[in-house]
VOPAGU-2260 file (C-alpha; in pm, 1 decimal, decimal comma):
REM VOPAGU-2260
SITE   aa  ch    i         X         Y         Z
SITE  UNK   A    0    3530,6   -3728,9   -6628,6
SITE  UNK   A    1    3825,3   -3630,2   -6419,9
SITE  UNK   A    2    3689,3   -3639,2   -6129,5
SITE  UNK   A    3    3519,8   -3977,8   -6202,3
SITE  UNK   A    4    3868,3   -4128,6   -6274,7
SITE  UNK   A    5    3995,7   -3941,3   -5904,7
SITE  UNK   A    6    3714,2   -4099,2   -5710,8
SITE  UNK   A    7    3731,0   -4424,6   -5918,0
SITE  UNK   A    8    4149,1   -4430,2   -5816,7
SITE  UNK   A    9    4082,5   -4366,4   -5484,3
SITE  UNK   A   10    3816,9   -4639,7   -5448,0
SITE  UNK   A   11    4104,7   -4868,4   -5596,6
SITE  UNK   A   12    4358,2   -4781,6   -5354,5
SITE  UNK   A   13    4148,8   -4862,9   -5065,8
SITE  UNK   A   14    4084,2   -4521,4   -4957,4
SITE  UNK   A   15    3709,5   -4484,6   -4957,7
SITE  UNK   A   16    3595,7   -4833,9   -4784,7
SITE  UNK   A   17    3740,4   -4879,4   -4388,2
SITE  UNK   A   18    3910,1   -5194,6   -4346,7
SITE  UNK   A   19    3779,5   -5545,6   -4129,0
SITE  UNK   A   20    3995,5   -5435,3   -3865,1
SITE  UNK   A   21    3947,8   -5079,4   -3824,8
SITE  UNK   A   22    3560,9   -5198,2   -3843,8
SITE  UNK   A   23    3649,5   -5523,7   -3568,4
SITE  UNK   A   24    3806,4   -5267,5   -3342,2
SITE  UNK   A   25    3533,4   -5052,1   -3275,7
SITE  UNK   A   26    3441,6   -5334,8   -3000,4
SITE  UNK   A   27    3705,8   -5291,9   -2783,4
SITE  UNK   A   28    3703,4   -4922,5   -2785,0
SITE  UNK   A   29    3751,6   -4746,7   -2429,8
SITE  UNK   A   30    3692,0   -4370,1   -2524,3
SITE  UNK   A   31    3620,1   -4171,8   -2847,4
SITE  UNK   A   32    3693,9   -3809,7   -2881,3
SITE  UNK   A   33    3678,4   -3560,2   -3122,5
SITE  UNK   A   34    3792,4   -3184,9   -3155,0
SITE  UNK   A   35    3737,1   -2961,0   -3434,0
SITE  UNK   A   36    3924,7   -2606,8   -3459,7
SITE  UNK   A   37    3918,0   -2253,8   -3703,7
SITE  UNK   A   38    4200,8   -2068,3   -3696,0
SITE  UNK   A   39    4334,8   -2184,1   -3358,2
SITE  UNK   A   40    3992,1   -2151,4   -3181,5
SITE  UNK   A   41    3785,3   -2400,6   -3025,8
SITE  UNK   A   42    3449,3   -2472,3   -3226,4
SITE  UNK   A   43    3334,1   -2822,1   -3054,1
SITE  UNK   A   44    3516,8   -3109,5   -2848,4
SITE  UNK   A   45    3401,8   -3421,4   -2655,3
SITE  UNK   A   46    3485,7   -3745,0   -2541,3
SITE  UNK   A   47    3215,6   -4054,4   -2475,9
SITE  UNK   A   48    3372,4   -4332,9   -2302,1
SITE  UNK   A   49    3288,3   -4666,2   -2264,0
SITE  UNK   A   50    3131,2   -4685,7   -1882,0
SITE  UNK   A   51    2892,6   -4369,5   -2010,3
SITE  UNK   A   52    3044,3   -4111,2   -1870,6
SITE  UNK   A   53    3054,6   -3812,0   -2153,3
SITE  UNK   A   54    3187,2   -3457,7   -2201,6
SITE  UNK   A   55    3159,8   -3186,3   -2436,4
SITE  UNK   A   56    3253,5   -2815,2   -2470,2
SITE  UNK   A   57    3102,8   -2605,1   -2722,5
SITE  UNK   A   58    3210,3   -2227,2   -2814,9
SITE  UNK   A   59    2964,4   -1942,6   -2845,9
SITE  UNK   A   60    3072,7   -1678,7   -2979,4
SITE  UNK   A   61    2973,1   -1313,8   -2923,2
SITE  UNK   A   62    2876,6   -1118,7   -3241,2
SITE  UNK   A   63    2992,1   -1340,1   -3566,5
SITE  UNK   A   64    3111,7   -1679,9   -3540,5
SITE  UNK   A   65    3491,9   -1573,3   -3594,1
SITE  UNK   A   66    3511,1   -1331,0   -3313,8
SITE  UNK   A   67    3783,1   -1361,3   -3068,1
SITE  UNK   A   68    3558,2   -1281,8   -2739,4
SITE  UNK   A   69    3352,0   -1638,3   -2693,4
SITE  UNK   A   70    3218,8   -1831,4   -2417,8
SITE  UNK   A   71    3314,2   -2215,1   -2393,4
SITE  UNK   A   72    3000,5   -2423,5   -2267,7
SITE  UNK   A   73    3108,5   -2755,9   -2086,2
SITE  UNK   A   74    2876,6   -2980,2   -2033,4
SITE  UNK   A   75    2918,2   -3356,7   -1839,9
SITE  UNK   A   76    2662,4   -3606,2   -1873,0
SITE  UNK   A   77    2624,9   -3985,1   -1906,0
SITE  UNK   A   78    2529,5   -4199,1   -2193,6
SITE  UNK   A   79    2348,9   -4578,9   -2211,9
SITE  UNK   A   80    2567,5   -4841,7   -2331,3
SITE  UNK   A   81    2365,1   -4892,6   -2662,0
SITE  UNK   A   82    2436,1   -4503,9   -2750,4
SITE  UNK   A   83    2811,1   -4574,6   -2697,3
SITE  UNK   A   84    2793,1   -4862,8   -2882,5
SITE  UNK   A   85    2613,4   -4668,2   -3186,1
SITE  UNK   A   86    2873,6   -4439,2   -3195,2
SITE  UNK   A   87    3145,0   -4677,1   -3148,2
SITE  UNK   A   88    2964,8   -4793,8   -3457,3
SITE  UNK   A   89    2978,8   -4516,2   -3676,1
SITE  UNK   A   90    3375,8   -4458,9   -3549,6
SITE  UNK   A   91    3491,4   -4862,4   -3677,8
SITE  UNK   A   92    3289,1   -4763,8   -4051,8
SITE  UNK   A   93    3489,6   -4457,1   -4121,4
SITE  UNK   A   94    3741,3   -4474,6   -4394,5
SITE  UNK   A   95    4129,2   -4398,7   -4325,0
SITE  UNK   A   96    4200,4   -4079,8   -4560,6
SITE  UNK   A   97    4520,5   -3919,6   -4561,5
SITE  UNK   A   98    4477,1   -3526,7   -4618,1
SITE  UNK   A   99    4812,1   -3578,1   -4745,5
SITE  UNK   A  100    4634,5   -3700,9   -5055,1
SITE  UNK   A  101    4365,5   -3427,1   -5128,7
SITE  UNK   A  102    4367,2   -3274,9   -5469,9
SITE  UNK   A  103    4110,3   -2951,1   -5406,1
SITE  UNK   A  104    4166,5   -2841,0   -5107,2
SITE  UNK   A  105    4086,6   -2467,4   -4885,0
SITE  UNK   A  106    4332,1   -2425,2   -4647,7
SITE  UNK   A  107    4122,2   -2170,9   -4367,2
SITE  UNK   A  108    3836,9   -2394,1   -4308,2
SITE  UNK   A  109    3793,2   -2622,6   -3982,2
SITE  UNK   A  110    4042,1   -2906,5   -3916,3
SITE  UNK   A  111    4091,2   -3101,9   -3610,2
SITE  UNK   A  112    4124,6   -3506,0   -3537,6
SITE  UNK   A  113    3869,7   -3829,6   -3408,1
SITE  UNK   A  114    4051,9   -4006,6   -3120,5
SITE  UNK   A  115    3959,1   -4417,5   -3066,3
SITE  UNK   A  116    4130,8   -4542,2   -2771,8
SITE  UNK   A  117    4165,8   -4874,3   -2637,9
SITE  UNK   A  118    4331,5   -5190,1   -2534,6
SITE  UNK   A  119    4622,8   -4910,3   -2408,5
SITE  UNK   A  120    4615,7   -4774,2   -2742,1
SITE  UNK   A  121    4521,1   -4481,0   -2929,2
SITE  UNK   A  122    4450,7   -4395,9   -3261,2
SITE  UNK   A  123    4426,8   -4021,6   -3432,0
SITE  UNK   A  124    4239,7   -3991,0   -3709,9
SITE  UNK   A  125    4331,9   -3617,6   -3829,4
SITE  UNK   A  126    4102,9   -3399,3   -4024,9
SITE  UNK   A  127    4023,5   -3121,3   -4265,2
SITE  UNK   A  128    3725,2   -3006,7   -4401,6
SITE  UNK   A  129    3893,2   -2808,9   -4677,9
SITE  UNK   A  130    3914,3   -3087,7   -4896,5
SITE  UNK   A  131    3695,8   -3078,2   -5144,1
SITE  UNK   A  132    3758,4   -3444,5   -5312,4
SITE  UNK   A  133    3435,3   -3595,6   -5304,7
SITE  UNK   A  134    3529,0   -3959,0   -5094,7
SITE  UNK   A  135    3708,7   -3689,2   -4862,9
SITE  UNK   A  136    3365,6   -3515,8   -4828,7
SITE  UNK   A  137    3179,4   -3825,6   -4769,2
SITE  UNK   A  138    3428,3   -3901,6   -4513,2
SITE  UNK   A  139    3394,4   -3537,9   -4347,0
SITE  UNK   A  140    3009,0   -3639,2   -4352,2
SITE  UNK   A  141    3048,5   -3908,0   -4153,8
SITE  UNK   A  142    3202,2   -3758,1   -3919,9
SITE  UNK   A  143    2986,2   -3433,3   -3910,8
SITE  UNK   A  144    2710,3   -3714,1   -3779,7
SITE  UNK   A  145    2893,4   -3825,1   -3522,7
SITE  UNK   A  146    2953,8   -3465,4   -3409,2
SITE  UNK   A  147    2589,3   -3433,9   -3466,4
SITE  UNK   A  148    2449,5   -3695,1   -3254,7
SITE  UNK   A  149    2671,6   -3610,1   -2952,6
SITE  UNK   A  150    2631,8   -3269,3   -2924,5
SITE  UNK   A  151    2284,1   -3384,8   -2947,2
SITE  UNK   A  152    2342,7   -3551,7   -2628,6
SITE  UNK   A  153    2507,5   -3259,5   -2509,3
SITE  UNK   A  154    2224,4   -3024,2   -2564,5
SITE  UNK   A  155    1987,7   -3187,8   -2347,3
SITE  UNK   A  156    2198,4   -3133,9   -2014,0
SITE  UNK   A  157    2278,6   -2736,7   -1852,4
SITE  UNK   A  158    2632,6   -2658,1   -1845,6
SITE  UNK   A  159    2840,7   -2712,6   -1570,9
SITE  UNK   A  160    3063,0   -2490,6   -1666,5
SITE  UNK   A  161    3124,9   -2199,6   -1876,3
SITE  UNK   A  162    3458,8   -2042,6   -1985,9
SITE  UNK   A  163    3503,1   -1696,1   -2090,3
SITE  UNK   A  164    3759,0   -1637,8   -2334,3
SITE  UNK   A  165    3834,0   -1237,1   -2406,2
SITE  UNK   A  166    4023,9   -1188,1   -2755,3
SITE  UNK   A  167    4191,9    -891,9   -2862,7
């Protein structure tokens, strides 16, 4: 019931539905980029502008997924003006969440921020997926899909270039 009446405040305050203009904006975006970090390492990152033109850098790690000796995988590719527009899509819907206001919240899992830029302007929409507050999840969902479809993208090209990083 607690919970209920959380989610149910939230919903009131605005918190869990993006507003017209955040949604009216995603039309005159110029770039979107996203990074996502665990304790100060790399996990993902990419950018997917406007004209097409896309990047994207994923770590591989050797031995467990925490280790400190990884490769980073960039990869540069291009993108049809429908996919942009798709994900421009799915950036204008996202709600505007304030980690500030979690209630349950982990404090060693992944964080990192969605960029929108455009009309010389650019907006960071900060992240962490250690909230546990159910509209917070739902909003972390969202944005795993975006993630999701890129590195999609991503996948389907060789890298150009690959980064070793040695930890200690």
């Amino acid at each position: 019931m607690r919970a209920l009446a959380l989610f149910a405040a939230l919903l009131a305050a605005g918190c869990a539905a993006p507003d017209a203009d955040a949604q009216s904006s995603s039309g005159r975006l110029d770039a979107i980029a996203f990074e996502i970090n665990s304790w100060g390492q790399p996990i993902d990152s990419w950018e997917v502008r406007a004209d097409g033109t896309a990047r994207h850098a994923q770590k591989v790690p050797e031995g467990s997924p925490r280790s400190a000796t990884y490769r980073l995988e960039h990869r540069e590719f291009t993108v049809e003006a429908g996919e942009f527009a798709r994900l421009a899509e799915m950036a204008g819907a996202l709600p505007r969440l304030a980690i500030s206001d979690c209630k349950m919240r982990a404090t060693d899992l992944p964080y990192g921020a969605l960029r929108l830029s455009g009309a010389g302007a650019e907006e960071a929409i900060r992240f962490d997926t250690g909230c546990q507050d159910a509209p917070y999840q739902a909003f972390v969902a969202r944005l795993r899909a975006m993630d999701e479809l890129v590195t999609g993208w991503a996948e389907q090209h060789a890298p150009a270039r690959i980064e070793e990083r040695r930890g200690r």
